[in-house]
N, C-alpha and C positions, 0 to 999 in steps of 0.2 A: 659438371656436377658429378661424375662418375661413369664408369662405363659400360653398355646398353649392348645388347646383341641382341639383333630382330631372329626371331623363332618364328618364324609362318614359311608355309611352303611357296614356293615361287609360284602356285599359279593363283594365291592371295593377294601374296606381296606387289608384284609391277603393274598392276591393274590395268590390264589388256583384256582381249576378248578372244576368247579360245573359241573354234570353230574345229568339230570334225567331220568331216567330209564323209560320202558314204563307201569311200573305197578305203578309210583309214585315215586318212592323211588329215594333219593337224596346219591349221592355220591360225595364225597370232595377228591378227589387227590391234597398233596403237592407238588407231585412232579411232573417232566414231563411225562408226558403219549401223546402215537402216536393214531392216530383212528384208526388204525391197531388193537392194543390190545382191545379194548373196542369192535369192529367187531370182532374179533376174540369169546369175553365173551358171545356173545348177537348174534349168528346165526341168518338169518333172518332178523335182524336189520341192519339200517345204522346209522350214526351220524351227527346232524346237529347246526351249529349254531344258535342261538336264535336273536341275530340282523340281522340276513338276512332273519327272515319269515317277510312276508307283505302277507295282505290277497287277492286274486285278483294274485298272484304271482310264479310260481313253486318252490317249496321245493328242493333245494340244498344239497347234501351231502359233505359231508368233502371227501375227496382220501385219502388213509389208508396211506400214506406216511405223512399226515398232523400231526404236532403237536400241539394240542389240548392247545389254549391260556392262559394262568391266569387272573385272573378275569372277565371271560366269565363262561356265560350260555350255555351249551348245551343239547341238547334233543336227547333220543334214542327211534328213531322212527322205526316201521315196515317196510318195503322195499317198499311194493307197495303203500305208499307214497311219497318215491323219485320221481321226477319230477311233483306229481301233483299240480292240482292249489291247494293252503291253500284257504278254506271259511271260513267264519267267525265263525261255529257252531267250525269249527278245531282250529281255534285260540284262542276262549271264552275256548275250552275243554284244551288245553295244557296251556293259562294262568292259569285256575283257578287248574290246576296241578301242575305248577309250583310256585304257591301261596302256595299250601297247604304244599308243601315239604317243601319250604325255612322258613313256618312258623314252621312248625313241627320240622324243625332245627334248628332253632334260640332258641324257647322255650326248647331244648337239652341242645343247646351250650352255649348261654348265652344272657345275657337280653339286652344287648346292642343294637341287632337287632331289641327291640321294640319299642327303642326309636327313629328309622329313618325309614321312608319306605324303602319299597325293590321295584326300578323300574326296569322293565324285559324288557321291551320292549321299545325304543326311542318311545319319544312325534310324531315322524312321523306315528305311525301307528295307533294312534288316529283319526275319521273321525271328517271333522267338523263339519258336521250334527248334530251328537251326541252333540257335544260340546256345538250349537248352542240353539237346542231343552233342553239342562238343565238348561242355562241361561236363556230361554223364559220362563220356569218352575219357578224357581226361583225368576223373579219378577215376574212372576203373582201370585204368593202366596203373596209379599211384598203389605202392604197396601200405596197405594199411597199419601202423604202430600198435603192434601189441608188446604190451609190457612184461618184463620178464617176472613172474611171480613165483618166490621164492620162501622158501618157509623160514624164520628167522627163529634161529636156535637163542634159546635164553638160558643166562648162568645165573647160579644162583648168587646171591649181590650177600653183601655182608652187612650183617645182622648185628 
């Protein structure tokens, strides 16, 4: 019927199970995997979803009985992080971990991941503060248009 070009970023698109590990390291399960297994790998460790951290929030574990979604991020975190609040130093510290792996694996796997970003976390957990203060930024750098006002000489028209 005509020609179609898929737009979603690859860790939409191949519906695998992204797993990052807590030294960094990204792991890609195709198949179904339980957080059993992954708790089992990783003593000490529990597993947790990446859309349910919010900063301000306590850190939720998966039940080992859970099976582990496609096309989710998850995070394997220390234990005596279960239940506490996430602050924002914890959240900047596993985004920019979980940046570094999916980049470190895209640049692996293939280039298609460069050509879309990779969002990890829903636009909810963005403050609006932040949002607010980089707009203020933004135009106060912009030079502001002021128009040139000139006095307009008039002739006398014919009578």
């Amino acid at each position: 019927m005509g020609n179609a070009a898929l737009c979603a970023p690859s860790i939409i698109s191949n519906g695998v199970v992204k797993v990052i590990n807590g030294d960094g390291r990204l792991e890609v399960y195709t198949g179904p995997v339980k957080a059993a297994e992954l708790i089992l790998e990783n003593p000490g460790q529990f597993i947790c979803d990446s859309t349910n951290l919010r900063v301000g929030q306590r850190i939720l574990g998966l039940s080992a009985q859970e099976e582990l979604e496609r096309r989710q991020l998850y995070f394997i975190l220390p234990i005596e992080m279960l239940y506490s609040v996430l602050t924002h130093e914890e959240m900047s510290a596993l985004t920019y971990k979980a940046s570094k792996a999916l980049k470190r694996h895209a640049s692996s796997s293939s280039n298609f991941a460069r050509i879309f970003p990779v969002c990890i976390f829903p636009s909810e957990a963005r403050t609006t503060a932040d949002d607010s203060s980089t707009i203020a930024k933004r135009y106060s750098r912009q030079r502001s248009w002021i128009p040139a006002l000139e006095t307009i000489e008039e002739t006398s028209g014919r009578t």
